[in-house]
TIKE-691803 format. One record per residue (C-alpha): x, y, z. Coordinates in steps of 0.5 Angstrom, whole numbers, plus 500, padded with zeros to 3 digits. Example, Ala and Ser with C-alpha at 12.3 -4.5 7.8 and 13.67 -1.06 7.14 Angstrom:
525491516 527498514 
//
This chain:
483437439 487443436 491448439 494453437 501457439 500463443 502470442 509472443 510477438 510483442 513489438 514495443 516501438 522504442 526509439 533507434 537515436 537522440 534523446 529518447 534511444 532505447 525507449 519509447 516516446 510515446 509511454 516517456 513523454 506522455 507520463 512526463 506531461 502529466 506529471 510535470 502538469 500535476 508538478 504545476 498545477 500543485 505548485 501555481 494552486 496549491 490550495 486548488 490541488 488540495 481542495 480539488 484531489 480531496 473532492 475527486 477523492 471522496 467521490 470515487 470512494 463513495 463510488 468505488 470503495 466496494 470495488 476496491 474491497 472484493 477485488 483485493 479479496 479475489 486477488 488473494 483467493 487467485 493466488 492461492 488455488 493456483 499455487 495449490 493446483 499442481 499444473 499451475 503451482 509447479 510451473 518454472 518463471 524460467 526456461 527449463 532447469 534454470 536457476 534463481 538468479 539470487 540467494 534465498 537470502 538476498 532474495 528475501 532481502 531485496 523483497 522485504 525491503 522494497 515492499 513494505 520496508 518503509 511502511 514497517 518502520 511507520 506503522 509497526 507501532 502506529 497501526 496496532 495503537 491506531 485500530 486499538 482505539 478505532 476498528 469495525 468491533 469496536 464502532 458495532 460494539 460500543 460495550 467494547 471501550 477503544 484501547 481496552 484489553 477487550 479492544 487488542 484482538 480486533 485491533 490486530 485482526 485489523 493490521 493483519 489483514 492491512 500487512 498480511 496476505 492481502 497486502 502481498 496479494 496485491 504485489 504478487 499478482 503483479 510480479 508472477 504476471 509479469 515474471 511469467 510472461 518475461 521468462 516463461 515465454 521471453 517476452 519483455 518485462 512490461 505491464 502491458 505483456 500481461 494482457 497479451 492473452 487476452 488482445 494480442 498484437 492489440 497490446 502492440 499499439 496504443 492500448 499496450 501505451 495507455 496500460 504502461 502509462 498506468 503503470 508508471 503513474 500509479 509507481 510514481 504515486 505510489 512511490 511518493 506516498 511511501 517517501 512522503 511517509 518516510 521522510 516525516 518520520 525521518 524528520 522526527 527521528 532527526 529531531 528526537 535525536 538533535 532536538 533541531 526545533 526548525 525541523 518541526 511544528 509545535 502547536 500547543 497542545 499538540 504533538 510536534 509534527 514535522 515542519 514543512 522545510 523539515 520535510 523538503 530538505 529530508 526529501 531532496 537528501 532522500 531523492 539525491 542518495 536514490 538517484 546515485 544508487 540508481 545509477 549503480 542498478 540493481 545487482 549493486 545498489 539496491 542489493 547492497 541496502 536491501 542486505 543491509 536494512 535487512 541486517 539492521 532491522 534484525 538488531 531493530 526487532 532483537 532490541 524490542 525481544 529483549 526491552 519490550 514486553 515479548 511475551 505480551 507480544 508472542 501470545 498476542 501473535 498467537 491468538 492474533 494469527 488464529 483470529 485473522 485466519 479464522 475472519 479471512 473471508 470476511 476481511 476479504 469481501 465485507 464491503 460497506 457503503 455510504 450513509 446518505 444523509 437522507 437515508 440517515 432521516 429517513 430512519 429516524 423516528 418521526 419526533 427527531 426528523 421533525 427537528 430543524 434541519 441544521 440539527 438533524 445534519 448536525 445529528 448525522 454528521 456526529 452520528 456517521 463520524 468514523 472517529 467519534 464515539 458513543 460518549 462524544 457523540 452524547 455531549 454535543 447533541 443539539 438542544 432542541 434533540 435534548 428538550 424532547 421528552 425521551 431524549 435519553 432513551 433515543 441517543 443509542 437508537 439514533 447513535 445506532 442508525 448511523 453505524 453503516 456511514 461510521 463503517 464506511 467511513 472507517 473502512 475507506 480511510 483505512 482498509 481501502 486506503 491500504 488496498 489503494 496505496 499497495 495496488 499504486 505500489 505493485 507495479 514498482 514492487 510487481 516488477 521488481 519482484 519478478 526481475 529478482 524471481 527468475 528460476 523460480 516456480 509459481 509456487 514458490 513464488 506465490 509461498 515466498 512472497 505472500 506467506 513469508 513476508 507476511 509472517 514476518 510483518 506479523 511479527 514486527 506488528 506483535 513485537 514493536 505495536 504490541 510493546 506499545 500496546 502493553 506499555 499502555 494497558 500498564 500505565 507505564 506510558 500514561 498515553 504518551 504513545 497514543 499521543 504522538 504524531 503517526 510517524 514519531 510513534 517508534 522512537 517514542 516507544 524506543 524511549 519508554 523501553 530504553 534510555 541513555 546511550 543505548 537509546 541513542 545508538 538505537 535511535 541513530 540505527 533506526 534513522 539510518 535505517 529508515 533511510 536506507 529503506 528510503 532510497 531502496 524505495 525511491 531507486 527501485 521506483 526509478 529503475 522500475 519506471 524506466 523498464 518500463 518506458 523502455 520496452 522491458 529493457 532493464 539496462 536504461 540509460 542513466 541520463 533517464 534515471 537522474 531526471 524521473 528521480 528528480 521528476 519524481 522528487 518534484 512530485 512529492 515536495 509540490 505535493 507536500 505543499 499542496 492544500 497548505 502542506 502535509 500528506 493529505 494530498 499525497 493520499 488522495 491523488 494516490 487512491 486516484 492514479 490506483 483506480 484504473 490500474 486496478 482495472 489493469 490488475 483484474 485483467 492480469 488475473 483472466 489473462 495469466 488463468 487463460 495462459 495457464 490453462 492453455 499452456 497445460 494444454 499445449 504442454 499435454 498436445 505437445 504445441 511449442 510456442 510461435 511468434 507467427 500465431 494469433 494470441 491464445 
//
């Protein structure tokens, strides 16, 4: 049987002088338009950006929320049958004999922190306390009462699935596409050589542009996400240990959240500390932090081992780790949809549909509220609802009717909101992860990168979140943690466990911490960024840094700012730019399962590899 060579020939047309040398102009200017366009539009009207990104970004939820759900789903199931099948898991992302590049260490270092390192420090203690009191089980079971004892597996079953295999699914279907190609076949570390087996000398030419300029969006949004979480909880770890009151909004009531110029100044001493170690690349600075933040973050987790509640937590790692197995499918492809309103009406009983129609919306509004409850929904029915005769037996009924638009609405602001923030991340952490990969074998990639980090996720979840818990379940905290702000909930945990000195030197350590992971983040990005404007080429002029750091600062103060301020908008316009890259990412996975295929089989016929020949 014949076979051809595969398609090597990928000619990105890069420029040879001026501005633009080295890359190309097509994937830097246009990126730059829209960018600088978003800059404005955000800045001129900001209201309008806010109001508008909210609106595109409910549509396409109501749209697009299931496609999301099973994509990710496959993503993981992908991964894991070609890790496992022995033609394809032994493969090297090399040249034959070649050696990882970096230590297991560093490797796992530079991995760690430029995945998930920011969003462990945001969401360690605010995940599990956040679904402790809101999940899937407890909106089907309202016999089950939201932070309960009852309510703490379902409440990790959760963080698990949003910080496990699905999350570095995501990132790794990126990376091993890209790694594959750059080293198994020397082609350039781009986003758009992933699809060479599919289209060929097709990617070499307008359709290869669009895809990089996906790519470069989605890391900026992305990216911007995760600094705009950071640098707020940066602001509040400042804040709980200088007490600067202009750093944050306190509204009576309320927990202290920070204040807008609280956020810019973080970011622009965020951005600027990026941009220098950006300069320095990736064997110097990013290595340097990622072997630092990983050190720190160890001193973090034995501080929460030896104050916090370890048992409470090991048990609950445990249990939590059988029960996410256990519910894997499920977590992968149960999607929901929409509840309109009037499929809402159309199922309620005839006496209650009869009711004026601002009351009946009312009912849905209540009913369909993924944050609500049984008993909030009890106490604001309508009355012209409470003067019908069987009032009292129809509000579970009514309660109940609703249970499909309060697990869509869940769902969307939580899973799909994850799915969409790490799937804007992967081609930042896809090609990172592949440029530190080199010499390694799809299996040990596929094992190193989901299974590992995801174990250690876990245990930053059961360790730090399950503390929080406990301190809650015993009435040590008197709802204190559930209190604070998302991103003040580690350093108000770190001040129900420690006290004195020692909570100062470890609240100090956590900001330096946070920061460090900040700038991992944010210069990585920008390397990332400029790879791939420029053709695959990883030494990228410095000049090219400096400004996509700074557009990228831009991006993320302007956004800050729109719709009145906060991160809102940062979320929307990120599960936006997500979508069509996700699109990408499906086809990354029929290419790379086409290459894999026919790679054995040239390997099996004894086919070398060709520039001159179609793609195959």
């Amino acid at each position: 049987m014949g076979i051809k060579p595969p398609f090597t020939n990928l000619d990105i047309k890069t420029a040879d002088q001026g501005f633009y040398e080295g890359y190309s102009k097509t994937i830097a200017v246009v990126s730059k338009v829209l960018m600088t366009a978003l800059v404005l539009w955000a800045l001129v009207w900001p209201l309008n950006a806010g109001e508008m990104l909210s609106f595109v970004n409910g549509t396409l939820l109501n749209s697009f929320n299931t496609f999301y759900v099973l994509t990710v789903g496959l993503f993981a199931l992908f991964l894991f049958a070609i890790a496992i099948i022995p033609s394809s898991g032994r493969r090297l992302l090399g040249q034959p004999g070649e050696k990882p590049e970096f230590s297991n260490f560093s490797w796992f270092s530079m991995m760690f922190g430029a995945g998930l390192g920011v969003g462990l420090m945001v969401y360690a203690t605010a995940e599990p306390l956040g679904l402790w009191g809101s999940n899937p089980e407890l909106i089907k079971n309202t016999d089950i009462a939201a932070n309960s004892q009852e309510a703490v597996q379902s409440a990790y079953r959760y963080t698990f699935a949003h910080y496990g295999f699905h999350a570095w699914a995501i990132y790794v279907v990126t990376g091993l596409s890209l790694a594959y190609y750059a080293y198994t076949r020397g082609m350039p570390l781009t986003v758009r050589s992933a699809l060479t087996p599919l289209f060929g000398k097709h990617v070499n030419g307008i359709l290869g542009d669009i895809v990089d300029v996906l790519a470069v969006i989605a890391t900026i949004l992305g990216v911007s996400v995760t600094i705009g979480f950071g640098v707020s909880q940066l602001v509040d770890g400042i804040y709980s240990i200088t007490g600067m009151e202009w750093l944050v909004t306190i509204t009576d009531g309320e927990a202290p959240v920070p204040s807008t110029v609280g956020l810019i100044v973080a970011l622009v001493l965020v951005m600027g500390m990026s941009i220098l170690s950006a300069v320095s690349g990736v064997g110097k600075g990013v290595k340097i932090l990622s072997d630092l933040n990983l050190i720190m973050s160890c001193i973090l987790l034995l501080t929460f081992v030896v104050a916090g509640s370890f048992a409470f937590a090991m048990t609950t790692y445990g249990q939590a780790f059988v029960d996410y197995v256990i519910h894997f499918a499920a977590l992968s492809f149960e999607a929901y949809s929409p509840l309109t309103q009037e499929a809402f009406v159309s199922a309620l009983p005839e006496a209650v549909a009869a009711l004026p129609a601002e009351d009946v919306s009312a009912l849905y509004s209540s009913a369909t509220n993924a944050w609500g409850n049984l008993d909030g929904f009890k106490s604001g029915l309508p009355e012209s609802f409470l003067a019908l005769s069987n009032s009292d037996q129809l509000v579970s009924a009514i309660y109940k009717i609703g249970e499909e638009g309060r697990l869509f609405g869940w769902q969307s602001g939580w899973t799909t909101f994850y799915w969409a923030w790490w799937i804007a991340f992967s081609p930042f952490v896809g090609l990172f992860l592949a440029r530190i990969s080199k010499g390694r074998t799809i299996r040990e990639f596929v094992l190193g990168a989901v299974i590992a980090p995801s174990l250690v996720c876990f245990a930053w979840m059961t360790i730090l979140g399950g503390t929080a818990i406990d301190l809650e379940l015993s009435g040590v905290a008197e709802g204190a943690l559930i209190g604070a702000s998302t991103t003040a909930k580690l350093f108000a945990t770190l001040g129900q466990i420690l006290d004195g000195g020692l909570l100062f030197g470890i609240t100090v350590m956590s900001v330096i911490l946070i920061m460090t992971f900040l700038v991992t983040s944010a210069d990585s990005g920008i390397l990332v960024m400029n790879t791939i404007m420029a053709g695959g080429s990883v030494d990228t002029g410095i000049k090219h840094r400096i400004i996509w750091g700074s557009l990228l600062t831009l991006v993320i103060a302007t956004l800050l700012l729109a719709g009145g301020g906060g991160l809102k908008a940062l979320q929307n316009a990120m599960i936006i730019g997500a979508l069509p890259f996700t699109m990408v990412m499906v086809l990354m996975c029929v290419s790379l399962t086409k290459a894999l295929i026919r790679d054995d089989l040239r390997d099996r016929l004894g086919v070398g590899y060709s520039a001159e020949e179609p793609a195959e």
